[in-house]
CHARMM internal coordinates of N, CA and C (Angstrom, degrees):
IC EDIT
DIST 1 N 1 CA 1.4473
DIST 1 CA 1 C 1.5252
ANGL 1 N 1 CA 1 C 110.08
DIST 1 C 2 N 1.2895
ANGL 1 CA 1 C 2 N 113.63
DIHE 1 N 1 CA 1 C 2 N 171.12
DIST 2 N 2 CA 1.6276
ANGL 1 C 2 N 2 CA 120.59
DIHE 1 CA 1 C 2 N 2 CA 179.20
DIST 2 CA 2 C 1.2296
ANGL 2 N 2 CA 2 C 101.14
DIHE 1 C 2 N 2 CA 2 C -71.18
DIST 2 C 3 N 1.2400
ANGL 2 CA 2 C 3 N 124.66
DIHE 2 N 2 CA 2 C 3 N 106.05
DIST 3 N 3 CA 1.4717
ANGL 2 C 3 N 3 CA 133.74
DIHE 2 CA 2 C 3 N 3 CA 173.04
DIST 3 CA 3 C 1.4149
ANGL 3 N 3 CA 3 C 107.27
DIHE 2 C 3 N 3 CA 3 C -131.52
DIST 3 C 4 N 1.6414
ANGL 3 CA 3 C 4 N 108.20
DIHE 3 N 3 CA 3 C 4 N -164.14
DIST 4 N 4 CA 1.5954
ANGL 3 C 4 N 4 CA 113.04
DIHE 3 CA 3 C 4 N 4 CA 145.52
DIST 4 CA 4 C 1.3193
ANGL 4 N 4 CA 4 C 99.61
DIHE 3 C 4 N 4 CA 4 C -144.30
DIST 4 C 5 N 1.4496
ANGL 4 CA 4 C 5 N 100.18
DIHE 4 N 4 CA 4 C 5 N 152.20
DIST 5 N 5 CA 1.2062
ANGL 4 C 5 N 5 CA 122.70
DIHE 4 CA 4 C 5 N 5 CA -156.10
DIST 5 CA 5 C 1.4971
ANGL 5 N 5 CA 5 C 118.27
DIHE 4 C 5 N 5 CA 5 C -135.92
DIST 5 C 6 N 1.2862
ANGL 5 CA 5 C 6 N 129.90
DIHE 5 N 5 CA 5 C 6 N 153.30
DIST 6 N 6 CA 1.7196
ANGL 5 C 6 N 6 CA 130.82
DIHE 5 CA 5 C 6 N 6 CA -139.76
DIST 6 CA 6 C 1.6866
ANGL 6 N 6 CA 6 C 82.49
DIHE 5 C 6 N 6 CA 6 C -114.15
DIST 6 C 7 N 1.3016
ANGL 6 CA 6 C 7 N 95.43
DIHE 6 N 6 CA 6 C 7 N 152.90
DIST 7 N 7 CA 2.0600
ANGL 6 C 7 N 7 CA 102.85
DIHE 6 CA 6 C 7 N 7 CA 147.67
DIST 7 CA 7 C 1.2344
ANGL 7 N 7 CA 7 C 100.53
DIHE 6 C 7 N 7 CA 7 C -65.74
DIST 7 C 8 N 1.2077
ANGL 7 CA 7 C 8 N 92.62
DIHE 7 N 7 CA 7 C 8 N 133.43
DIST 8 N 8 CA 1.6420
ANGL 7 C 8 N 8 CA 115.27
DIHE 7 CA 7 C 8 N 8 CA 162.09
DIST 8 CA 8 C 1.6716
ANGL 8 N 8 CA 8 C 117.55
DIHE 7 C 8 N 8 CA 8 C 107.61
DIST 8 C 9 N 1.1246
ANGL 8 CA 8 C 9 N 93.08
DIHE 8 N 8 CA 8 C 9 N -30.34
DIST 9 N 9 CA 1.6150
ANGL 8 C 9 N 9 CA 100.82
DIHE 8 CA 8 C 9 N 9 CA -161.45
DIST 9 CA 9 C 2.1174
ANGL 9 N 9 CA 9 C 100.02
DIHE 8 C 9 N 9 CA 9 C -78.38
DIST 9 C 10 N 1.1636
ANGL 9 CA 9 C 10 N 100.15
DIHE 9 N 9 CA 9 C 10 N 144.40
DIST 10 N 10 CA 1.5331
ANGL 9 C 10 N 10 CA 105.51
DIHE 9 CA 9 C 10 N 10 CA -178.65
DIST 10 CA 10 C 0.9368
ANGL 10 N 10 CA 10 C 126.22
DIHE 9 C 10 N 10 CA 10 C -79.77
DIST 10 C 11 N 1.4387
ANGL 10 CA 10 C 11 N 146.13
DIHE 10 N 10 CA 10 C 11 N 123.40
DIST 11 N 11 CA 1.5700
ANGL 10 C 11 N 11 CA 153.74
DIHE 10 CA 10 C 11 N 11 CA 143.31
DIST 11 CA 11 C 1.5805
ANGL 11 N 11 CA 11 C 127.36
DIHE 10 C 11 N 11 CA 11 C -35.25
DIST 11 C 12 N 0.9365
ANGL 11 CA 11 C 12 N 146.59
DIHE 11 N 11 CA 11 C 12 N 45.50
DIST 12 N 12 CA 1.4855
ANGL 11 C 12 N 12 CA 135.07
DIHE 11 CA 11 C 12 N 12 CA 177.73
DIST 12 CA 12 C 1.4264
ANGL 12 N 12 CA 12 C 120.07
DIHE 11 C 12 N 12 CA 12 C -49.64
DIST 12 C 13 N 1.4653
ANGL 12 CA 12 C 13 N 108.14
DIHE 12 N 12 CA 12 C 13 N 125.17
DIST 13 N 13 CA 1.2669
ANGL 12 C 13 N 13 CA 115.84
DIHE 12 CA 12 C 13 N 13 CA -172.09
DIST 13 CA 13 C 1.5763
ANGL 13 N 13 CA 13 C 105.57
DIHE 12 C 13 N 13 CA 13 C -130.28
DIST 13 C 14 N 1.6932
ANGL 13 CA 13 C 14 N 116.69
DIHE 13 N 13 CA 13 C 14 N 122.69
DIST 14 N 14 CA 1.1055
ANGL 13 C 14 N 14 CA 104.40
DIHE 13 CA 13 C 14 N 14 CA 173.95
DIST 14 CA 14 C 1.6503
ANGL 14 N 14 CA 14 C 119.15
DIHE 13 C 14 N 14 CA 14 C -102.95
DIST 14 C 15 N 1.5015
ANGL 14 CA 14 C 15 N 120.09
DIHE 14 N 14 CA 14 C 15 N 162.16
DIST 15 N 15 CA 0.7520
ANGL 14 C 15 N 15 CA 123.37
DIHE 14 CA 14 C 15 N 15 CA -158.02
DIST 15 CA 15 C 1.7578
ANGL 15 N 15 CA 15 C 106.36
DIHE 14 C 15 N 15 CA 15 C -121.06
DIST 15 C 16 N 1.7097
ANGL 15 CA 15 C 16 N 124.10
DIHE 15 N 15 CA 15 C 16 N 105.83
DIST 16 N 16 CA 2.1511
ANGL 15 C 16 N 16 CA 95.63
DIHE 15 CA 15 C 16 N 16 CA -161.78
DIST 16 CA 16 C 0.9767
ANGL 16 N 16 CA 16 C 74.39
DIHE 15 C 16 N 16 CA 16 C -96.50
DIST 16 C 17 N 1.1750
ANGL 16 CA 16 C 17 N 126.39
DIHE 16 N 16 CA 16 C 17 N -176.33
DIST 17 N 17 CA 1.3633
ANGL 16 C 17 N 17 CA 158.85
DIHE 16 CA 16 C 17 N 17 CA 129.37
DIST 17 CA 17 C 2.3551
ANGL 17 N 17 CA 17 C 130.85
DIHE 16 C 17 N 17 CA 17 C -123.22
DIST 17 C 18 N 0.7426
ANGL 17 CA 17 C 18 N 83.98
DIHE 17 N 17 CA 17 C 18 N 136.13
DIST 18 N 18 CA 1.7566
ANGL 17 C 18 N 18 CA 68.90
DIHE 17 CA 17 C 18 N 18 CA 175.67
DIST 18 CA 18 C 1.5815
ANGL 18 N 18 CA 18 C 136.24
DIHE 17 C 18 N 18 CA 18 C -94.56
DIST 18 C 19 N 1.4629
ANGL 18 CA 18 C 19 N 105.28
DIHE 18 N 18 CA 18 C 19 N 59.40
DIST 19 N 19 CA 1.0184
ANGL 18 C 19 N 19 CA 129.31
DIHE 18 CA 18 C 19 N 19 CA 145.24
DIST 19 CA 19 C 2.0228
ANGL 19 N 19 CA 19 C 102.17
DIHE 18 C 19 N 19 CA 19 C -177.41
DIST 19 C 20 N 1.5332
ANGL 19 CA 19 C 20 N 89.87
DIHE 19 N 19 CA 19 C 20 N 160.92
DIST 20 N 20 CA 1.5525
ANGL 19 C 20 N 20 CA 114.65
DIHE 19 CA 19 C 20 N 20 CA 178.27
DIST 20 CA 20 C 1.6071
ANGL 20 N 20 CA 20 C 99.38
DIHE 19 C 20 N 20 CA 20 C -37.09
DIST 20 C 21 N 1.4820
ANGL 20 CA 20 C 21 N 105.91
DIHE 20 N 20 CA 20 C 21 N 147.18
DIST 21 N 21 CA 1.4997
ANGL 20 C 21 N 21 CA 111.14
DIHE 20 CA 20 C 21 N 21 CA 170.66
DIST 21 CA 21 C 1.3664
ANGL 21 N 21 CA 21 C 110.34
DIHE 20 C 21 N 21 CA 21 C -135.74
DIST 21 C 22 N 0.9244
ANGL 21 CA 21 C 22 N 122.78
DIHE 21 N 21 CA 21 C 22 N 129.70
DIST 22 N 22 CA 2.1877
ANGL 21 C 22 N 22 CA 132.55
DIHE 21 CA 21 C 22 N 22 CA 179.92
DIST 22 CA 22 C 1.7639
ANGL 22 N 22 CA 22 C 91.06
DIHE 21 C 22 N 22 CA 22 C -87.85
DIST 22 C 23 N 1.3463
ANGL 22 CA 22 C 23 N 109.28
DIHE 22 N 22 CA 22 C 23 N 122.33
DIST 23 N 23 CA 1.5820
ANGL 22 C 23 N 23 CA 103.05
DIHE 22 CA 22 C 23 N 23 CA 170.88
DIST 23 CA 23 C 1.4162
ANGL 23 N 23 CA 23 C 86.37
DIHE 22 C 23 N 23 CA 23 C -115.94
DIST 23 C 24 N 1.6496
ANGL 23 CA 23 C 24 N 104.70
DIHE 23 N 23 CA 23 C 24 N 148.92
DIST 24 N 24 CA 1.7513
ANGL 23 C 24 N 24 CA 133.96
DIHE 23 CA 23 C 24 N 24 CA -176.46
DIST 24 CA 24 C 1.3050
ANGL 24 N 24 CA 24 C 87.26
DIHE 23 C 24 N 24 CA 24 C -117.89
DIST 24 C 25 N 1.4703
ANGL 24 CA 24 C 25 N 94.35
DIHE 24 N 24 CA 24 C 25 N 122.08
DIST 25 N 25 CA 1.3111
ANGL 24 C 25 N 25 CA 106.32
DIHE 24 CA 24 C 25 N 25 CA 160.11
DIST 25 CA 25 C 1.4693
ANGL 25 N 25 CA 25 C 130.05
DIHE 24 C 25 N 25 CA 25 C -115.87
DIST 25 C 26 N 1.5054
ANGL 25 CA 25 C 26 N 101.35
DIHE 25 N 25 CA 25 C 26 N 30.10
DIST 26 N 26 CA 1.4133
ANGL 25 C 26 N 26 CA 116.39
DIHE 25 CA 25 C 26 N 26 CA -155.55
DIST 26 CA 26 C 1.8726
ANGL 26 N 26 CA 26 C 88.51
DIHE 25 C 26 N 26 CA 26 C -80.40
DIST 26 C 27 N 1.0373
ANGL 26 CA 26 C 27 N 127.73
DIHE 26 N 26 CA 26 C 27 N -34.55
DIST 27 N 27 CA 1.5857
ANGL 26 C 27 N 27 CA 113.31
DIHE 26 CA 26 C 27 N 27 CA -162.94
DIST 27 CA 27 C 1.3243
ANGL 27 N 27 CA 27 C 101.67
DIHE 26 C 27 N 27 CA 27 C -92.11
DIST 27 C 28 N 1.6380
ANGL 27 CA 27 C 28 N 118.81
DIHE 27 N 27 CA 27 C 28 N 2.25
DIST 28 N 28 CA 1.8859
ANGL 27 C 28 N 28 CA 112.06
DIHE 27 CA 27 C 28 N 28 CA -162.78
DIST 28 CA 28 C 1.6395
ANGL 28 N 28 CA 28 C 107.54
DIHE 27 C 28 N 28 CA 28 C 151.94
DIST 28 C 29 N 0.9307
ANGL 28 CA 28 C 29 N 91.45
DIHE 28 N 28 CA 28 C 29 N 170.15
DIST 29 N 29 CA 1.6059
ANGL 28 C 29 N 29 CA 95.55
DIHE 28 CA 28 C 29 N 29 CA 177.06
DIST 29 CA 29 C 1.9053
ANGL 29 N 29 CA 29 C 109.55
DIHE 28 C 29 N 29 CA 29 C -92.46
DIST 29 C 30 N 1.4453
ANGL 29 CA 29 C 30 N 121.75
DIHE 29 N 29 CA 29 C 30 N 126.54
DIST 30 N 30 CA 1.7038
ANGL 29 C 30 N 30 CA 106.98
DIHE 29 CA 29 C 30 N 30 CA -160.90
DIST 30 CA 30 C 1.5730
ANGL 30 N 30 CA 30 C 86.65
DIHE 29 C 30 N 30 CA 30 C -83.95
DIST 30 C 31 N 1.6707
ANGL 30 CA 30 C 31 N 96.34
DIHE 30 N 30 CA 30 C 31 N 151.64
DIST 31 N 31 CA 1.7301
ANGL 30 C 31 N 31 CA 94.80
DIHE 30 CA 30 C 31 N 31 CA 158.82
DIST 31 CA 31 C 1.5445
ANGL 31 N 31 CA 31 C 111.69
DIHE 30 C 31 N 31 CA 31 C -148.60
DIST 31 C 32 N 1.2558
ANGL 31 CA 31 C 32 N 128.50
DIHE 31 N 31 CA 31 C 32 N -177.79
DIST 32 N 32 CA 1.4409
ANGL 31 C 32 N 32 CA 156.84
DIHE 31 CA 31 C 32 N 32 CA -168.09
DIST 32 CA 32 C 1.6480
ANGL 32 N 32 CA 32 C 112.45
DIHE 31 C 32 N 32 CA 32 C -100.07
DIST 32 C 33 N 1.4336
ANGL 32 CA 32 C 33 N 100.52
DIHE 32 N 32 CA 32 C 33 N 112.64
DIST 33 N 33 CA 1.6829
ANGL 32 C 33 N 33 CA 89.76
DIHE 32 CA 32 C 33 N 33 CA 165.60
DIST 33 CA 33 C 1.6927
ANGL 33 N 33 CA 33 C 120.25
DIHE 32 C 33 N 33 CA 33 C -90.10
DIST 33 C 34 N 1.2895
ANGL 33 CA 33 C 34 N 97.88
DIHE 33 N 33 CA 33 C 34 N 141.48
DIST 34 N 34 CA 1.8097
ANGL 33 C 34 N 34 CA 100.08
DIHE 33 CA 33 C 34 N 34 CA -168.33
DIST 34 CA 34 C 1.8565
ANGL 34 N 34 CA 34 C 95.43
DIHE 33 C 34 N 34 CA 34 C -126.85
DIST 34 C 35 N 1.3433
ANGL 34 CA 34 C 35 N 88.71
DIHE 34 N 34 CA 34 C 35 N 142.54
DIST 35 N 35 CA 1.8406
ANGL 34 C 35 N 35 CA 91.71
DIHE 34 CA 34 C 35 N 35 CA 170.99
DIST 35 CA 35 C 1.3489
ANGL 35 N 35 CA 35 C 114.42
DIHE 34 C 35 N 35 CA 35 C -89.31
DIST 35 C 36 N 1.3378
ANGL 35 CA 35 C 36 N 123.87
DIHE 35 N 35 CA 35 C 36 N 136.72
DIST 36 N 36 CA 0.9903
ANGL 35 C 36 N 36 CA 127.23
DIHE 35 CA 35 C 36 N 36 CA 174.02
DIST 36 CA 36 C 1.4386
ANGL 36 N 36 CA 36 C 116.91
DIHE 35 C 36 N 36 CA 36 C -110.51
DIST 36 C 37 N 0.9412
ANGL 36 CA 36 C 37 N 160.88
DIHE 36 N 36 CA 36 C 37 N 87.44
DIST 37 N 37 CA 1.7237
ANGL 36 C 37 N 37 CA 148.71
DIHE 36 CA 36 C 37 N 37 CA -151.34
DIST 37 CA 37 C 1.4600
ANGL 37 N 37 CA 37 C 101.98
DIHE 36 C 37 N 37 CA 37 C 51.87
DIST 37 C 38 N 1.1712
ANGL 37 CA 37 C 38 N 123.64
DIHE 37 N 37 CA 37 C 38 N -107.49
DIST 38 N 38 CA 1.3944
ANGL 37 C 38 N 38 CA 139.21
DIHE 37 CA 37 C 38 N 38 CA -163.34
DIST 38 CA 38 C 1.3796
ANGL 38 N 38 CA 38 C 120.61
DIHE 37 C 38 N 38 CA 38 C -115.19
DIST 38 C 39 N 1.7946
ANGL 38 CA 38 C 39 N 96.20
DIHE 38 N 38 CA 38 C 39 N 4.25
DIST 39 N 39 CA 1.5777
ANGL 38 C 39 N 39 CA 90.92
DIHE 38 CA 38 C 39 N 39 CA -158.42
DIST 39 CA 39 C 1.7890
ANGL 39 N 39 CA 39 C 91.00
DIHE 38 C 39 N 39 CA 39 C -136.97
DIST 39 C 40 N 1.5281
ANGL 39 CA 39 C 40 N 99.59
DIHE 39 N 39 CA 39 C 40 N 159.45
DIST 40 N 40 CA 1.7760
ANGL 39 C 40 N 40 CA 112.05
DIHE 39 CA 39 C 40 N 40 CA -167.08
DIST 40 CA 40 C 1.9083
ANGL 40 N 40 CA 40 C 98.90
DIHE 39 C 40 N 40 CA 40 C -89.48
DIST 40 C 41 N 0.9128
ANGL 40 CA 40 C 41 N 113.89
DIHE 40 N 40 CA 40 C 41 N 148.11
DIST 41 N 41 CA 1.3616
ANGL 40 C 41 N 41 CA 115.03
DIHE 40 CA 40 C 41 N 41 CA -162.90
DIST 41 CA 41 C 1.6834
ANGL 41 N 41 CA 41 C 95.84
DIHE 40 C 41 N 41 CA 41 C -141.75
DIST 41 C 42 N 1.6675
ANGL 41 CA 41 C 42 N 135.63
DIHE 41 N 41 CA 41 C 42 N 131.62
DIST 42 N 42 CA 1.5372
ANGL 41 C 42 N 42 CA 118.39
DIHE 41 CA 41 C 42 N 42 CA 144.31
DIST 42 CA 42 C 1.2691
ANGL 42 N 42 CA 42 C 124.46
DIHE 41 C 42 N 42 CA 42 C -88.53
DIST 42 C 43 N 0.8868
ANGL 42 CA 42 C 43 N 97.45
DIHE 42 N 42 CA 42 C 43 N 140.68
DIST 43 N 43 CA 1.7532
ANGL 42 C 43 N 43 CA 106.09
DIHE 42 CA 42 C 43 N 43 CA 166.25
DIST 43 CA 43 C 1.5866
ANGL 43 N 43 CA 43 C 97.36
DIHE 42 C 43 N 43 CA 43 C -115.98
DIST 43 C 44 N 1.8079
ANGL 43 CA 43 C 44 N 102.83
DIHE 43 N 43 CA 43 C 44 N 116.22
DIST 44 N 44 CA 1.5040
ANGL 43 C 44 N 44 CA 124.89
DIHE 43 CA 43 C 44 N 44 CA 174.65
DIST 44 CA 44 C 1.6594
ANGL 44 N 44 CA 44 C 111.31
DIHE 43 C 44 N 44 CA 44 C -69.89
DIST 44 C 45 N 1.4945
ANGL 44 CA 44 C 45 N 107.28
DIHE 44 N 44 CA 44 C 45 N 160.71
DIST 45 N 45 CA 1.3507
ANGL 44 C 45 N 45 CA 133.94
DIHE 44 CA 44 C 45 N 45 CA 179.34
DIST 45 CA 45 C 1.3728
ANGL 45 N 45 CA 45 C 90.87
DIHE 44 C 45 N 45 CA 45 C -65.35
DIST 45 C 46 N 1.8203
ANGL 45 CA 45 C 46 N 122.37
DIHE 45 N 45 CA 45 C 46 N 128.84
DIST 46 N 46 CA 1.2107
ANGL 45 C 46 N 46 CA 114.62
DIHE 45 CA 45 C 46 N 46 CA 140.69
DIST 46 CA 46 C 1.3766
ANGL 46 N 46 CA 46 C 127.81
DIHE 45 C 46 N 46 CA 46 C -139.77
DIST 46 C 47 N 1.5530
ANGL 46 CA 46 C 47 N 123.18
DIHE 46 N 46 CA 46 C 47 N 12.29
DIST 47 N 47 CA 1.5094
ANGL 46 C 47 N 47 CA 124.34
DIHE 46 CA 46 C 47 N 47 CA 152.26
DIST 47 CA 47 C 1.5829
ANGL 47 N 47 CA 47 C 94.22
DIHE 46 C 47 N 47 CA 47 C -154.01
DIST 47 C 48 N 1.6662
ANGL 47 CA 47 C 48 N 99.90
DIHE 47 N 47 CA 47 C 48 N -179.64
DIST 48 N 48 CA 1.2267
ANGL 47 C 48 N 48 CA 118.51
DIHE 47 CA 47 C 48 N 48 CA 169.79
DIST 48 CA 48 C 1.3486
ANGL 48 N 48 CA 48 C 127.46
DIHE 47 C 48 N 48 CA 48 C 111.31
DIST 48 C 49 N 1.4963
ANGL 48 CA 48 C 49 N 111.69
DIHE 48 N 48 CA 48 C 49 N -10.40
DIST 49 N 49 CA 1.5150
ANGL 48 C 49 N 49 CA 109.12
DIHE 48 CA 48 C 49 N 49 CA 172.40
DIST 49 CA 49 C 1.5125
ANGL 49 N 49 CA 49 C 122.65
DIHE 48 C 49 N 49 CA 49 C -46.96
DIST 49 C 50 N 1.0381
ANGL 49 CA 49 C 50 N 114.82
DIHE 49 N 49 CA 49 C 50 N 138.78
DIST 50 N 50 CA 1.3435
ANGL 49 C 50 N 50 CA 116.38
DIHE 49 CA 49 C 50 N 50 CA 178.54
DIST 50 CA 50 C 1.6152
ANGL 50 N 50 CA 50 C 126.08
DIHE 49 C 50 N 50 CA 50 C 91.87
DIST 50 C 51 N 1.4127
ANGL 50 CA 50 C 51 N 78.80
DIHE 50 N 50 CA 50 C 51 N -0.03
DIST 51 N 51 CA 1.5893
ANGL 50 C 51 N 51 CA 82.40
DIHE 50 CA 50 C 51 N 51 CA 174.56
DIST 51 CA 51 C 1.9617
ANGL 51 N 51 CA 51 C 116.65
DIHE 50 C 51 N 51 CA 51 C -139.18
DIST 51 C 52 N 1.1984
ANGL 51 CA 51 C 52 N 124.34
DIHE 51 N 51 CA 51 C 52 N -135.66
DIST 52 N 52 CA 1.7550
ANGL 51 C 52 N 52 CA 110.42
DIHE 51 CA 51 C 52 N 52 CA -168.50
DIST 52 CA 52 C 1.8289
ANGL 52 N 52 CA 52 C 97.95
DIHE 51 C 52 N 52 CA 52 C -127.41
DIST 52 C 53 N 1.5643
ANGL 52 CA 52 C 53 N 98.97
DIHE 52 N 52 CA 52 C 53 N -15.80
DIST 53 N 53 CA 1.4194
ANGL 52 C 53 N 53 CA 97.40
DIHE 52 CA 52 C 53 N 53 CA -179.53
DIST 53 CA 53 C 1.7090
ANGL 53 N 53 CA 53 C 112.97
DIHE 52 C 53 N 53 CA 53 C -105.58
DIST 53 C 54 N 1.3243
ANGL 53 CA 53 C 54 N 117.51
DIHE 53 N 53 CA 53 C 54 N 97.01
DIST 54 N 54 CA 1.6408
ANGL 53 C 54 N 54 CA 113.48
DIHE 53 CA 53 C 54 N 54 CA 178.28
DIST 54 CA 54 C 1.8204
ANGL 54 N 54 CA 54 C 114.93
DIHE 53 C 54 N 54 CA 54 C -93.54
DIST 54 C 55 N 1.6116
ANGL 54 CA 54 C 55 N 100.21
DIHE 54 N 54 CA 54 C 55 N 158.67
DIST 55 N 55 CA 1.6353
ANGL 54 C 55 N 55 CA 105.59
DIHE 54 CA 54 C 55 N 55 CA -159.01
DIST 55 CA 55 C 1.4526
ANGL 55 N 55 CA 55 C 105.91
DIHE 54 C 55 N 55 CA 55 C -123.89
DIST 55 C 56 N 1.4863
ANGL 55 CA 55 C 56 N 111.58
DIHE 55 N 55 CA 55 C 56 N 110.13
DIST 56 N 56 CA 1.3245
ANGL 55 C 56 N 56 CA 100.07
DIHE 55 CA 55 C 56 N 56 CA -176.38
DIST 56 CA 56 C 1.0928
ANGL 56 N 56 CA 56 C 99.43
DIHE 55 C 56 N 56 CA 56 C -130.15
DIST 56 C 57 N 1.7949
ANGL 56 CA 56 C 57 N 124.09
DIHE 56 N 56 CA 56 C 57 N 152.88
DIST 57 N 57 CA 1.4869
ANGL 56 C 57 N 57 CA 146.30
DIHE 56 CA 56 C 57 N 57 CA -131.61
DIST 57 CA 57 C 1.5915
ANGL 57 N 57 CA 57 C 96.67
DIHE 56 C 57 N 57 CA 57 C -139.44
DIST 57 C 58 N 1.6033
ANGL 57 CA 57 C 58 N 113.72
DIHE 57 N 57 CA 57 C 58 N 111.24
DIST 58 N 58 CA 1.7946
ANGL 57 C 58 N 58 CA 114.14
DIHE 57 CA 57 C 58 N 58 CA 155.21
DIST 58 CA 58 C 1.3470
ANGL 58 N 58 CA 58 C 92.58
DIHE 57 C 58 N 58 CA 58 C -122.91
DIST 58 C 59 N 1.9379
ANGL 58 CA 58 C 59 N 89.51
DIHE 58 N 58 CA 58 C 59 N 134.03
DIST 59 N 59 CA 1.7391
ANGL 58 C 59 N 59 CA 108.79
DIHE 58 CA 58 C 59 N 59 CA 166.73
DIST 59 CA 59 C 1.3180
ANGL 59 N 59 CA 59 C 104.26
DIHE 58 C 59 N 59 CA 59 C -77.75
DIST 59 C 60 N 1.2351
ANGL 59 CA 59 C 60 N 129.56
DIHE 59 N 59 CA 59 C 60 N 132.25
DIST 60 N 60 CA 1.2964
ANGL 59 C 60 N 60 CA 117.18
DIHE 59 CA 59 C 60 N 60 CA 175.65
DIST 60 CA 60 C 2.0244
ANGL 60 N 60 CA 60 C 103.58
DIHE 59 C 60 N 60 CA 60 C -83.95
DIST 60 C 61 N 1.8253
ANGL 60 CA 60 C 61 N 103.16
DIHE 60 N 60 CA 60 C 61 N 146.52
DIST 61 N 61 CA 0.9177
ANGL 60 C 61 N 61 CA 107.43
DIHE 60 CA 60 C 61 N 61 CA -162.74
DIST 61 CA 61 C 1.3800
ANGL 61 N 61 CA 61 C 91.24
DIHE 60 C 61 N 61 CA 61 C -103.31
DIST 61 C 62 N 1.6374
ANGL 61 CA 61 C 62 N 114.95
DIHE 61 N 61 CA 61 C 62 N 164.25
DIST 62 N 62 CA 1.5093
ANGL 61 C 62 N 62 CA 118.06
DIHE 61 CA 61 C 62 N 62 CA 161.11
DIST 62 CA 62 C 1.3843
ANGL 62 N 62 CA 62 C 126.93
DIHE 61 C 62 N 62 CA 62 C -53.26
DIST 62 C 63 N 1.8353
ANGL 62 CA 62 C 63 N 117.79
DIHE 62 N 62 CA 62 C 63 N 153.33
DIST 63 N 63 CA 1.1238
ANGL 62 C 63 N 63 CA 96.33
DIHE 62 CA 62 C 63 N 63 CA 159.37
DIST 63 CA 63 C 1.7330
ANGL 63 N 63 CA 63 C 114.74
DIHE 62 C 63 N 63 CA 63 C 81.73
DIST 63 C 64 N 1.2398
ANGL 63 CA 63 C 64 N 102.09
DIHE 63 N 63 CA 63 C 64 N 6.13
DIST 64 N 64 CA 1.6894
ANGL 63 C 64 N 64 CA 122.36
DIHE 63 CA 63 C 64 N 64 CA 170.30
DIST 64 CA 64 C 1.4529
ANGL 64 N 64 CA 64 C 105.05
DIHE 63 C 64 N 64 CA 64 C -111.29
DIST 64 C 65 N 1.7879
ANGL 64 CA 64 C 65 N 98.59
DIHE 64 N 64 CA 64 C 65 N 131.60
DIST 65 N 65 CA 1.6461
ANGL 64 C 65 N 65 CA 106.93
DIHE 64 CA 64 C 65 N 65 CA 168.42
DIST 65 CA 65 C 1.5998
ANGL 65 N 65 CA 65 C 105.34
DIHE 64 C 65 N 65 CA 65 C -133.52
DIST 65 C 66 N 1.5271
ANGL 65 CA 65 C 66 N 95.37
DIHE 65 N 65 CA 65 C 66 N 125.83
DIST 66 N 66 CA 1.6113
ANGL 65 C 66 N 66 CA 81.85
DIHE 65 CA 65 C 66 N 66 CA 172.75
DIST 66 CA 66 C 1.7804
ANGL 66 N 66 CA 66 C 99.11
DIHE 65 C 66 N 66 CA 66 C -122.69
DIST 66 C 67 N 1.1273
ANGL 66 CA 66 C 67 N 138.64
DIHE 66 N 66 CA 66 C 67 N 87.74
DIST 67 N 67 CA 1.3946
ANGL 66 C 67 N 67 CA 138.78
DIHE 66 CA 66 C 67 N 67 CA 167.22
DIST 67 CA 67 C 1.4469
ANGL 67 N 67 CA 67 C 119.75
DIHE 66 C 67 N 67 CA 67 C -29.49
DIST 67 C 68 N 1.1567
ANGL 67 CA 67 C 68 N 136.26
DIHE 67 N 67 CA 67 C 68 N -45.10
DIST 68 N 68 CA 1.2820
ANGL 67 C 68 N 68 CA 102.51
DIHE 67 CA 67 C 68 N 68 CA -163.06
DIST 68 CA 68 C 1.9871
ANGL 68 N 68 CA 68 C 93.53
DIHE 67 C 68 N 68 CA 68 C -118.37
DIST 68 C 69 N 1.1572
ANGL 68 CA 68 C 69 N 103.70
DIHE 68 N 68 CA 68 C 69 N 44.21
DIST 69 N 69 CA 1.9775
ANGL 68 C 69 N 69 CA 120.46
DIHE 68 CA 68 C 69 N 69 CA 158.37
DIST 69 CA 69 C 1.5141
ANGL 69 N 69 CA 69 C 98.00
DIHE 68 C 69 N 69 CA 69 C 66.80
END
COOR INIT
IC SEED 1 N 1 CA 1 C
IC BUILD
């Protein structure tokens, strides 16, 4: 949401879909690109296999501005 937000502190982002999803994590961990100001950011896989709602996590780093949220 439009907030502000610290280094360090975590983003949870969910992901639905309509139907169950199996995530493989055999080649890597999958993740999400998110904008941050001007710049491409991932936020990694961190629950939800097996089901339609997946949870993916960006630490926000220092030294990031994104103005308009």
């Amino acid at each position: 949401s439009n907030d502000t937000y610290i280094a360090g502190e975590n983003l949870e982002f969910t992901v639905n879909t309509s139907e169950n999803v199996t995530v493989d994590t055999t080649n890597g961990t999958p993740s999400i690109a998110i904008t941050v100001g001007s710049s491409t950011k991932n936020a990694t896989y961190v629950s939800g296999s097996g089901s339609s709602a997946l949870t993916f996590r960006y630490t926000v780093e220092s030294g990031l501005v994104d103005s308009d949220g």
